[in-house]
Z-matrix of the N, CA and C atoms (Angstrom, degrees):
N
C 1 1.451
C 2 1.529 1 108.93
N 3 1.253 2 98.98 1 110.42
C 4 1.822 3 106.54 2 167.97
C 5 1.495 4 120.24 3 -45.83
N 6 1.334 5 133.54 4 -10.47
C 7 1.505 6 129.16 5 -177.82
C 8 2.025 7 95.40 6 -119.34
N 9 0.870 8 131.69 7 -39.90
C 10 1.862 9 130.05 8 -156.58
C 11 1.866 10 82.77 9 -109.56
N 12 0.788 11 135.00 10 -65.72
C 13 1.729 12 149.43 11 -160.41
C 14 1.789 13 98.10 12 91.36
N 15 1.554 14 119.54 13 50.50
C 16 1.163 15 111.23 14 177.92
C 17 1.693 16 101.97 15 -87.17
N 18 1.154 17 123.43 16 144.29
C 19 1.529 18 127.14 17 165.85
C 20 1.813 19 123.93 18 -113.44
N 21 1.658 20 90.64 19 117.64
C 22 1.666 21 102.59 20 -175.65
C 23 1.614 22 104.19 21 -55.63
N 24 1.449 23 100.01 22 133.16
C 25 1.329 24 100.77 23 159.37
C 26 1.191 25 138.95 24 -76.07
N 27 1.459 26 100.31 25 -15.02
C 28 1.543 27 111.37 26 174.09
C 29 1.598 28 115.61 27 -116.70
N 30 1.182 29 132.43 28 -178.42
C 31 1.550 30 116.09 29 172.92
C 32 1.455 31 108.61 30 -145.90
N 33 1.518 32 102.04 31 65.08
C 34 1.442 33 134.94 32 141.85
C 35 1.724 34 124.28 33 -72.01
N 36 1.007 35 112.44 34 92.29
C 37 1.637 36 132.09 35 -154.98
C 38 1.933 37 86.20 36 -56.25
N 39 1.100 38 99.70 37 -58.64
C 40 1.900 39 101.45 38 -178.73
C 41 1.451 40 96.91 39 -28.69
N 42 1.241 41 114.45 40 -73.30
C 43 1.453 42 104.97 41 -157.92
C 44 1.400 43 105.44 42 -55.22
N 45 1.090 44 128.69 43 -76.34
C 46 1.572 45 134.77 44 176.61
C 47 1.415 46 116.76 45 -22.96
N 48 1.126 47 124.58 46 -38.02
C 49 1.445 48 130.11 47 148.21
C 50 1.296 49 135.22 48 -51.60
N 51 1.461 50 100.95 49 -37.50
C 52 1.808 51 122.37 50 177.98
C 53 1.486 52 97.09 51 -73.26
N 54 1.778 53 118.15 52 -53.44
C 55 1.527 54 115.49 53 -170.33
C 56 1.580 55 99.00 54 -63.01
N 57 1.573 56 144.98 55 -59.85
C 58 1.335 57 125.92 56 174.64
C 59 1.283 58 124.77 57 -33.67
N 60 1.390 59 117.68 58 -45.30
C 61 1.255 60 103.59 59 174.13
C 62 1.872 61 124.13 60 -54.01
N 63 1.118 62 102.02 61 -17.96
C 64 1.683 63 94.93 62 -167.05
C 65 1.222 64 80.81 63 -87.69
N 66 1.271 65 165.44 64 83.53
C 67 1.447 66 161.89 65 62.51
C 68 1.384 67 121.66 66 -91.45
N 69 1.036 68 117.32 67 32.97
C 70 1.189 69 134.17 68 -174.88
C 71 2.537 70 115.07 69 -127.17
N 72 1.619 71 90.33 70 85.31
C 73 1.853 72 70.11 71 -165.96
C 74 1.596 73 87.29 72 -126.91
N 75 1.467 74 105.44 73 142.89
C 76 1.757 75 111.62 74 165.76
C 77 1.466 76 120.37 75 -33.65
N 78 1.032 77 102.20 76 157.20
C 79 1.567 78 97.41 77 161.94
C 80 1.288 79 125.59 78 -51.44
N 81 1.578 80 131.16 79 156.09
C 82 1.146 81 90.50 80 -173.97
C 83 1.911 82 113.18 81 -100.42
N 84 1.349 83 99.89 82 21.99
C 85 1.854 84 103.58 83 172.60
C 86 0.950 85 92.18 84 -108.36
N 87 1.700 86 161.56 85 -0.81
C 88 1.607 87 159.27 86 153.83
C 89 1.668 88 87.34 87 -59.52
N 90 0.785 89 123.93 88 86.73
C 91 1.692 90 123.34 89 132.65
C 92 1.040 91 126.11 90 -51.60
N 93 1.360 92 136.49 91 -53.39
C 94 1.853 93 141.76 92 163.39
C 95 1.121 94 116.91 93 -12.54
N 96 1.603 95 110.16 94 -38.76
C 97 1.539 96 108.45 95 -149.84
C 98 1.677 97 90.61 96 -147.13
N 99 1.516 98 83.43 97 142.01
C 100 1.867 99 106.49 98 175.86
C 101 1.886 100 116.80 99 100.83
N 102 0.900 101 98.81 100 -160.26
C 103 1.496 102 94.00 101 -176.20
C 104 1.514 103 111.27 102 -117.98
N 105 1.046 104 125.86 103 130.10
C 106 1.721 105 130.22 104 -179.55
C 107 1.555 106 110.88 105 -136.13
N 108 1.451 107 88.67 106 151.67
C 109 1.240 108 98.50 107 178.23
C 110 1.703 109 118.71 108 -93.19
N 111 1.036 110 109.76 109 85.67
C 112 1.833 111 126.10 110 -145.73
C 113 1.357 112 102.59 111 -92.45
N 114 1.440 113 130.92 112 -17.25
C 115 1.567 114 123.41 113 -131.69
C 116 1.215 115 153.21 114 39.84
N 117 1.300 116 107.73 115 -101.39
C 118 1.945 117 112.12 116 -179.92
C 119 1.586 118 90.12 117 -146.17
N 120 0.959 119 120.17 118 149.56
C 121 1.608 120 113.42 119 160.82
C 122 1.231 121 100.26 120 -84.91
N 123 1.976 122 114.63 121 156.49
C 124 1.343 123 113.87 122 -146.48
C 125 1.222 124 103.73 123 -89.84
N 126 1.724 125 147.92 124 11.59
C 127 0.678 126 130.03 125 174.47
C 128 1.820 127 115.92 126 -107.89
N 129 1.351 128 108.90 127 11.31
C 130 1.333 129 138.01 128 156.38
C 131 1.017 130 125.64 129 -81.04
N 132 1.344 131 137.75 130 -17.34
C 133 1.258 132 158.12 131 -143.24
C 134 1.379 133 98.01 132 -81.90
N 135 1.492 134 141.44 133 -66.65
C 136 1.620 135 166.84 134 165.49
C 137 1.555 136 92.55 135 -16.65
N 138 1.702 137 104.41 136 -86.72
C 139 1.073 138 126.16 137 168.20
C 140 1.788 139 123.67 138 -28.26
N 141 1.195 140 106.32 139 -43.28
C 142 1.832 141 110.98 140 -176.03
C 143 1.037 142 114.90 141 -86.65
N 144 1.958 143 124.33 142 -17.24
C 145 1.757 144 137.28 143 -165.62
C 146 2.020 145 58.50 144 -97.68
N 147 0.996 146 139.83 145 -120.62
C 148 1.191 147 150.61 146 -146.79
C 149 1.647 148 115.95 147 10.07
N 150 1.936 149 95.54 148 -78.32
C 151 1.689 150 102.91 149 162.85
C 152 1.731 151 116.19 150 -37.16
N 153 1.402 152 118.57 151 -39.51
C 154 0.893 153 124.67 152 -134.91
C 155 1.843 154 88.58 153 -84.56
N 156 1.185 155 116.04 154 -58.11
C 157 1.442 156 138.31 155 145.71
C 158 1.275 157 120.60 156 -1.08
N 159 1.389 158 108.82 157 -68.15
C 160 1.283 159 130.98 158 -177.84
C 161 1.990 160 112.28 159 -72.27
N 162 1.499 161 98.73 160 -48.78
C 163 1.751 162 97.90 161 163.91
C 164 1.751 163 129.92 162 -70.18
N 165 1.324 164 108.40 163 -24.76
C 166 1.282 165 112.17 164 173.63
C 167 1.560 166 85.43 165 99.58
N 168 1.143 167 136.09 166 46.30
C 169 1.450 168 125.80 167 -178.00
C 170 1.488 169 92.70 168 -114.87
N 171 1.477 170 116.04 169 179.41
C 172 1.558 171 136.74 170 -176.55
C 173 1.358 172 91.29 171 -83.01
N 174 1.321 173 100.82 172 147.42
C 175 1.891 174 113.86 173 -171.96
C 176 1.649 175 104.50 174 -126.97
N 177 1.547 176 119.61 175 160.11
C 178 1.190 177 110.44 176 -175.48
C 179 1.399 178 101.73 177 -88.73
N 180 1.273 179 111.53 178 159.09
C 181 1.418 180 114.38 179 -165.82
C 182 1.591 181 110.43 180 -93.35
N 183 1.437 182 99.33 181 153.37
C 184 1.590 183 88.84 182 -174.19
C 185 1.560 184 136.59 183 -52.35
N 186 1.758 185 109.07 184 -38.48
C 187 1.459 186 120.40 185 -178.59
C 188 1.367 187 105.08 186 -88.74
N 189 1.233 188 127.38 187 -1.04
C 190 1.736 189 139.99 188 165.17
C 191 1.735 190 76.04 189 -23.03
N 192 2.141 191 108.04 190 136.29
C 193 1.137 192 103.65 191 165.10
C 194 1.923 193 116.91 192 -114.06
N 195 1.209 194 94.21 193 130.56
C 196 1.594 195 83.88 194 175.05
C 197 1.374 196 153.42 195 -45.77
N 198 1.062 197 154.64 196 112.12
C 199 1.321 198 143.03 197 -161.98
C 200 1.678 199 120.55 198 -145.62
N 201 1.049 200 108.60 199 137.44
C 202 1.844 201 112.70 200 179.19
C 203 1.246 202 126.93 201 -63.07
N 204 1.609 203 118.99 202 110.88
C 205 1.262 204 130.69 203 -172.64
C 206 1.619 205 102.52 204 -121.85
N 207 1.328 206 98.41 205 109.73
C 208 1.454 207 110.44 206 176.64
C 209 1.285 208 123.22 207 82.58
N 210 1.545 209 113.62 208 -81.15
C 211 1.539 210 126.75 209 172.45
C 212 1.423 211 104.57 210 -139.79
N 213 1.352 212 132.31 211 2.29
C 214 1.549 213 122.88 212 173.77
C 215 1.579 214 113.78 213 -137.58
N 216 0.950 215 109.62 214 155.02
C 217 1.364 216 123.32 215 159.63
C 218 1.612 217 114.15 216 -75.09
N 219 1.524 218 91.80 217 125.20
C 220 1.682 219 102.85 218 -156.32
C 221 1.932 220 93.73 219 -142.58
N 222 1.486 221 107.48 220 153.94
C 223 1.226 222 120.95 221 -179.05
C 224 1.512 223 134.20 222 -119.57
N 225 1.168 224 136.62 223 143.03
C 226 1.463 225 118.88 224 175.28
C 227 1.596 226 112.22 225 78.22
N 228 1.149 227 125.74 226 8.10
C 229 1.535 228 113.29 227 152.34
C 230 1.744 229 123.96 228 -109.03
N 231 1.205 230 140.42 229 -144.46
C 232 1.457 231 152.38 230 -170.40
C 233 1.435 232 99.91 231 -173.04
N 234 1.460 233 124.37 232 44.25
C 235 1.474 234 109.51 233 160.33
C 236 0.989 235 127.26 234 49.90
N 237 1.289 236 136.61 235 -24.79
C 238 1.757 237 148.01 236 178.61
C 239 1.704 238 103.39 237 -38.34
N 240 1.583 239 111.69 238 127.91
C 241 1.405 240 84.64 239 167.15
C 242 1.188 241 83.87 240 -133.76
N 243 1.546 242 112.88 241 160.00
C 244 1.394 243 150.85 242 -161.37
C 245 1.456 244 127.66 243 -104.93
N 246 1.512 245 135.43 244 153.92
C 247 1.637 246 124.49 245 -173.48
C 248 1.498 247 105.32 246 -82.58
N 249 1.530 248 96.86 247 -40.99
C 250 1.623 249 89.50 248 171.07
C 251 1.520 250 120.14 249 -131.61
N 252 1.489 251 101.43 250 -168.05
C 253 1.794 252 91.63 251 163.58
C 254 1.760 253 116.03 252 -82.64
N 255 0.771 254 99.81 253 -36.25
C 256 2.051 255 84.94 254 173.11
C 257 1.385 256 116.70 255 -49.18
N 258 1.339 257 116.67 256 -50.43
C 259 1.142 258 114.46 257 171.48
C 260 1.393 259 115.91 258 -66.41
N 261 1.315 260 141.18 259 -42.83
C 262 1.684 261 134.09 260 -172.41
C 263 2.226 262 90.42 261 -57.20
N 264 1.417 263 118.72 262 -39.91
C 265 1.141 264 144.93 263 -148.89
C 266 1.644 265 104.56 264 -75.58
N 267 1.544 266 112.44 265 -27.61
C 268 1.148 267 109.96 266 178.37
C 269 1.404 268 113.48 267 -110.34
N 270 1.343 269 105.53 268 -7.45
C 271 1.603 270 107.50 269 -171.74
C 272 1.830 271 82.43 270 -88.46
N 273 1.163 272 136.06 271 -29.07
C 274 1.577 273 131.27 272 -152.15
C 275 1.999 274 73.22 273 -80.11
N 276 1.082 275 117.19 274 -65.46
C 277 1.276 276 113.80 275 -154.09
C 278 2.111 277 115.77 276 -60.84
N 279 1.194 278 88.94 277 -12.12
C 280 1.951 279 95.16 278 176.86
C 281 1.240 280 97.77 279 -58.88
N 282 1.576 281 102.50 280 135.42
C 283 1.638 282 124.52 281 169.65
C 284 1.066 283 94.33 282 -68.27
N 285 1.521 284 150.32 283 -45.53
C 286 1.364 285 158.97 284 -106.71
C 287 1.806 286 104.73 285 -128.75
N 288 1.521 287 103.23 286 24.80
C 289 1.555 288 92.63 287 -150.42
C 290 2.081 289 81.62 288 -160.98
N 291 1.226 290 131.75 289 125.83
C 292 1.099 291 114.08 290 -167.78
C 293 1.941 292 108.85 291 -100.38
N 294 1.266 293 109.63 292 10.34
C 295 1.418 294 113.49 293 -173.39
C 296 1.326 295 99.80 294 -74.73
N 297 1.549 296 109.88 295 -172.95
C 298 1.456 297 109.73 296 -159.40
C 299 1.606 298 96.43 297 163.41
N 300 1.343 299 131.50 298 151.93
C 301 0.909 300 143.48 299 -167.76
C 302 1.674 301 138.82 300 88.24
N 303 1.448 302 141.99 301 -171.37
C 304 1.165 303 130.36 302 -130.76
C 305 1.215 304 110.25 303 -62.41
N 306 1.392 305 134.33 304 178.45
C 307 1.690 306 127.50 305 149.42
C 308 1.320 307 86.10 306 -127.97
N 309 1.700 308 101.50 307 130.90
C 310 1.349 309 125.62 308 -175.14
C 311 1.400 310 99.48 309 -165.36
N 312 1.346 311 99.04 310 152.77
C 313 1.751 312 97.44 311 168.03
C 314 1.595 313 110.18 312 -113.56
N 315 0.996 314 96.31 313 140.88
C 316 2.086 315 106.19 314 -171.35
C 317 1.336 316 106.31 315 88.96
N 318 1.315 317 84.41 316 -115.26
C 319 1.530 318 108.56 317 -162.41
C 320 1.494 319 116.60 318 -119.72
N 321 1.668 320 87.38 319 13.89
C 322 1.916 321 98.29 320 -169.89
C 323 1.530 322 99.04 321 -78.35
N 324 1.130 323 120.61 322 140.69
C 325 1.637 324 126.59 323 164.87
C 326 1.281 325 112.97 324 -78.56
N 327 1.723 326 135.33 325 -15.99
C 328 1.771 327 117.69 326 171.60
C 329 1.196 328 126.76 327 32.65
N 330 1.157 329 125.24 328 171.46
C 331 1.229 330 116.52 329 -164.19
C 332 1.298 331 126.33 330 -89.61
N 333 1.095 332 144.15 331 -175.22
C 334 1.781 333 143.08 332 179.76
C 335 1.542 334 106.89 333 -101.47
């Protein structure tokens, strides 16, 4: 790898492609693009503890505080954005970590 000097052990082009990407992150005032840890927008919020309820998944917490991401007021994330979706995907899913909400890239809402 031209940026880490990590060397694949195998030479499966996917992966080597997958590892570039994790040096690869939006700007970080491009919101549009990349993966963030955004939450729910807040008037989704009801609705997403609900699904969330119903799957046995991590829910946003009640005093979760609101804040403006992009163009809405949105809840339950830390802005973090990520190289890919597994990663935005596992940090959403840490017990150890109180965020919570969509995996989408940009500005896409995806599913709950």
């Amino acid at each position: 790898c031209p940026a880490c000097g990590w060397e694949q052990s195998n030479k499966r082009m996917p992966d080597y492609q997958r590892h570039l990407k994790t040096h690869l992150r939006p700007d970080k005032q491009d919101k549009t693009r990349g993966w963030w840890c955004k939450g729910v927008r807040i008037e989704d919020k009801d609705e997403f503890n609900a699904r969330c309820k119903e799957n046995g998944l991590k829910r946003i917490e009640d005093d979760a505080e609101p804040y403006w991401f992009y163009d809405h007021m949105r809840v339950g994330g830390c802005c973090q954005t990520f190289s890919r979706r597994d990663a935005l995907k596992r940090h959403v899913a840490n017990h150890n970590v109180r965020c919570g909400g969509v995996i989408a890239e940009g500005l896409k809402e995806g599913d709950y």
